[in-house]
N, C-alpha and C positions, 0 to 999 in steps of 0.2 A: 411838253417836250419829252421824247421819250428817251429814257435811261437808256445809257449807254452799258453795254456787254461788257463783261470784262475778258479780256485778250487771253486764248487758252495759253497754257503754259508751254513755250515752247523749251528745248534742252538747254539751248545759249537762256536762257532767264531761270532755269532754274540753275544753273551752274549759276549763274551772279546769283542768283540770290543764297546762294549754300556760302558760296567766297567774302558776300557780305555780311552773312552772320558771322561765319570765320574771323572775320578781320574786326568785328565788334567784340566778341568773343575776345580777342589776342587786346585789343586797346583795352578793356577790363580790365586784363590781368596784368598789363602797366601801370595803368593807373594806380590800382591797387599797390605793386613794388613802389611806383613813385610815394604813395604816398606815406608808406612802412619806412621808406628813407626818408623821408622830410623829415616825420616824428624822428626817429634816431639822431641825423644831422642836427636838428635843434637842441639836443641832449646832452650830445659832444660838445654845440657851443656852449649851452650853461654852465656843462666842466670845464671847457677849458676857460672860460672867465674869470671858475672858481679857482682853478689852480693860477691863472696869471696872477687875481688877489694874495695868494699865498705867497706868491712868489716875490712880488712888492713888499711882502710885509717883511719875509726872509730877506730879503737886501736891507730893507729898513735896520734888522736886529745885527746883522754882519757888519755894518757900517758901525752902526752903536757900540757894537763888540770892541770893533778894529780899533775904538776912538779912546774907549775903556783900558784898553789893554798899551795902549801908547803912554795915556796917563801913571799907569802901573809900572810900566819898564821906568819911565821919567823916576817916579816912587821912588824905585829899587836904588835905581842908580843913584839917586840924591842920599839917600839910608846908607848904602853904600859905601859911598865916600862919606858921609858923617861919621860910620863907625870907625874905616879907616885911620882917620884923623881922630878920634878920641883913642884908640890903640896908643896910635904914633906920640900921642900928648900923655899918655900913660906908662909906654914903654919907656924904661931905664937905658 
């Protein structure tokens, strides 16, 4: 069977084929951005995981704090009035 010619080049085929390296050319250099944002975006999620941990933890010690310091006011005010009343059972 004899080998088939290949078709000269006519202008319509070489314009597609310029517009087709073009537009291979342009999806490269997408790709490549998409893939420069993926690594970044996965980044941002690691930190902000770490900061939501942080942040769990900080409500954990404000609560604690809050819980601590109710206790202490109770303290005061119970000290308070016991001094009160040893005054009052002291004073003349």
């Amino acid at each position: 069977m004899p080998k088939r010619k290949p078709s000269p080049k006519t202008p319509e085929k070489e314009r597609f084929e310029v517009l087709m390296e073009e537009m291979r050319s342009q999806f490269r250099t997408v790709i490549e951005g998409l893939t420069t944002l993926t690594g970044r975006v996965e980044r941002l999620e690691y930190r902000l995981e770490r900061v939501e941990q942080k942040i769990e933890l900080l409500q954990s010690a404000i609560l604690a704090t809050s819980n601590d310091m109710q206790g202490l006011r109770r303290d005061v005010r119970s000290l308070t009035e016991r001094f009160e009343d040893h005054l009052k059972a002291h004073t003349v």
